[in-house]
Steps between C-alpha positions, in 0.01 A plus 500: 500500500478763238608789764779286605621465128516853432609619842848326348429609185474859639870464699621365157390816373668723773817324469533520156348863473491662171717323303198285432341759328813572295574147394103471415437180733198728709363842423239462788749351818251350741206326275493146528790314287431350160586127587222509768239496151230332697469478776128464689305661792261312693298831547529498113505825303679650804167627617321648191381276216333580150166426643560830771594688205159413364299599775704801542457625127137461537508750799752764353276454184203641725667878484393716223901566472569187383528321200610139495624351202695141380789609319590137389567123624807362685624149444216324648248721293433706874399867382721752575314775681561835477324795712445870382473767768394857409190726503608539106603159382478576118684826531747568248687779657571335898803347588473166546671297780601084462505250763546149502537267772511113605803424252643296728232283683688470851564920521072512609608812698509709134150439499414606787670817408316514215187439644502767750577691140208458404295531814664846481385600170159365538417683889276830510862711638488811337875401405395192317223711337769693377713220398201347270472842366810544415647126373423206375663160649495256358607162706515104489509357865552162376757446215629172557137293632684175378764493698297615762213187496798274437671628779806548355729801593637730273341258150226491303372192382774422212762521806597822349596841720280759304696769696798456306430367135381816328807435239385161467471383094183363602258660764367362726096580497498707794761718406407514142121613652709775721713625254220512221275698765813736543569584107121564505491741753800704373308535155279727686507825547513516820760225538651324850716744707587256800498135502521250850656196502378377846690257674583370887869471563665239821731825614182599703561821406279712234674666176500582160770333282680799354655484162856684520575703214744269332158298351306798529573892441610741802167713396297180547677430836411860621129424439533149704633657771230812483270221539617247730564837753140589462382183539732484864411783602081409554676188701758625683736229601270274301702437187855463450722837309493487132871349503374166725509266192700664151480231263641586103853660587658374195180451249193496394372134540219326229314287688248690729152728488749796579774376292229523166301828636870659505600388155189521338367901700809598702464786690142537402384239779605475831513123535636361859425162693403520853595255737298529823580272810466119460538418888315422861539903498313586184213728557410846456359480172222749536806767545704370272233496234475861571843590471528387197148636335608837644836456337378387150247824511785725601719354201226604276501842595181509635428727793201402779350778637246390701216537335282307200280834392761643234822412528622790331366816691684489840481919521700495881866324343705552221511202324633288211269287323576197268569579163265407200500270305740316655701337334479759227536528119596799343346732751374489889369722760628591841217634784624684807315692768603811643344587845650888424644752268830354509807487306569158285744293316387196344805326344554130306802287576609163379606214724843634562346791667616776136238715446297456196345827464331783731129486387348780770722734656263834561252626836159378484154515695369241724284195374547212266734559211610264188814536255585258222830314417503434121827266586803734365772670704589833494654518201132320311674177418297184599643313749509128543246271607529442917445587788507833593418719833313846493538716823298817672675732754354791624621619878606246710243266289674267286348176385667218154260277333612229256365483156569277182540585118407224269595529129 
């Protein structure tokens, strides 16, 4: 019954085509419609209850790379769980990835994404090594548990759509918890760089809802589409092009996670919903899960090598390593290895591609090398708070990392 409703609700959608998005009546086409409040699975909690959650945290909690933690209590006073993945957990200096899943009770397919997350981050790879190294994520694979023991759809327990009342007068206590947990994070000094809204769309098709630069900035739409194209490109044919699903043509709307991580950070956090398949054809989320993990660490600038022993002496490439701090306040430092004498330019631009200034520009002798960017241009005046990228060229070598100044 449920697939049959939003199979029409999903022509609806296609016949009516963006102009939904413009008038505001949908911003995510193909989720199940908002009159439909209740309705009830016999296999209740569409497969994956509170009590599986419970077992499951009690197994991830068995790795020494996890943390597990109640960051508050929904309607129904069921804790909000939220799991920390990294090798350096209380690290004030790694970038720190969000994730939260199972808004919408009836979209169980985000968790599964989410899940094979984490079974990433938590295997002996010698990638995911590097990613615990390297990050910390941070992610709740249960936000809405009331709506999913009550077997409701897209509410929690006050019939309410926590997806979309982040501009409500009054919170509702999940997103109240959520938000709380966000402004905490971004206190630190090593605050959130990319948050996941995961989600599990009727389109049977898997995206990220891109924000058009009429509610965004063109700068912030270059760094979606860096993303989403990394992301595709560990999945080929797997995800749809950025340009699938552009929501925000003519504004910047209130009432969403990304709607208050724009207003309140802006470019400082690349915030996106995912909406994976929701169909007989869903599957694939061990690859998918991947994609994306690979995506989020290439965002961050962060290069895998292959290897877990340093990650920082690599004598047989050039290469450009992450700058640090990162983000950075009034000073940072930027690491690159030469594999040979060579001849290098190391220049920092801004997000419409103007160069800031030329920091190295001289011949130098093979091995690890560091320079420091005191956050001036050429001419010594400070420049803004941002987002900024610092570049290495030597030969036919040439490699851009992303870095952010916080003021």
């Amino acid at each position: 019954m449920i697939k049959q409703i939003n199979v029409l609700f999903l022509l609806f959608c296609s016949l009516t085509g963006q102009s939904l998005i413009d008038h505001n009546i949908l911003n995510k086409c193909g989720l199940i419609p908002s009159n439909e409040n209740q309705l009830y699975r016999i296999d209740q909690n569409w497969g994956y209850s509170y009590d599986s959650l419970l077992v499951d945290l009690e197994r991830w909690g068995n790795s020494p790379y996890v943390n597990i933690d109640s960051i508050g209590a929904t309607v129904q006073n069921r804790a909000l769980w939220e799991i920390t993945i990294s090798n350096f957990p209380d690290s004030n200096t790694l970038p720190r990835v969000y994730i939260h899943t199972r808004t919408h009770p009836s979209e169980e397919e985000s968790f599964w994404v989410s899940d094979e997350i984490i079974n990433l981050l938590l295997s002996d790879s010698p990638y995911a090594e590097f990613v615990r190294n390297n990050t910390v994520f941070h992610i709740i694979p249960m936000y809405n548990p009331d709506g999913v023991e009550l077997g409701f759809s897209r509410e929690n327990a006050n019939g309410i759509d926590i997806e979309s009342g982040w501009d409500d007068v009054t919170l509702e206590p999940e997103v109240a918890v959520l938000k709380n947990r966000f402004i905490e994070l971004m206190a630190t000094n090593n605050p959130v760089e990319v948050a996941l809204n995961m989600h599990s769309a009727y389109s049977c098709v898997r995206y990220f809802v891109y924000h058009a630069a009429g509610g965004t900035t063109t700068n912030y739409t270059i760094l979606e589409q860096q993303f989403i194209n990394d992301v595709r490109s560990y999945f080929p044919n797997g995800f749809e092009p950025w340009d699938y699903f552009v929501s925000w043509n003519s504004g910047t709307p209130d009432q969403y996670p990304e709607s208050w991580w724009w207003m309140t950070h802006g470019e400082n956090v690349l915030a996106l919903t995912y909406e994976d398949m929701n169909c007989a054809a869903a599957g694939a989320f061990d690859s998918t899960a991947n994609a994306i993990v690979r995506g989020v660490v290439d965002y961050l600038g962060l290069e895998y090598v292959g290897t877990n022993d340093n990650l920082f002496t690599h004598p047989g490439k050039f290469s450009l390593i992450q700058n640090y701090p990162n983000p950075f306040n009034p000073t940072t430092t930027i690491q690159f290895i030469l594999s040979k004498a060579s001849n290098v330019n190391i220049s920092i631009f801004d997000l419409s591609g103007h160069e800031i200034i030329h920091l190295v520009r001289e011949s130098l002798t093979s091995g690890s090398k560091s320079v420091k960017w005191d956050g001036t241009d050429k001419s010594g005046i400070k420049v803004p708070s941002g987002i900024y990228f610092y570049s290495i060229s030597t030969g036919n070598f040439r490699q851009t990392r992303k870095m952010v100044l916080l003021k």
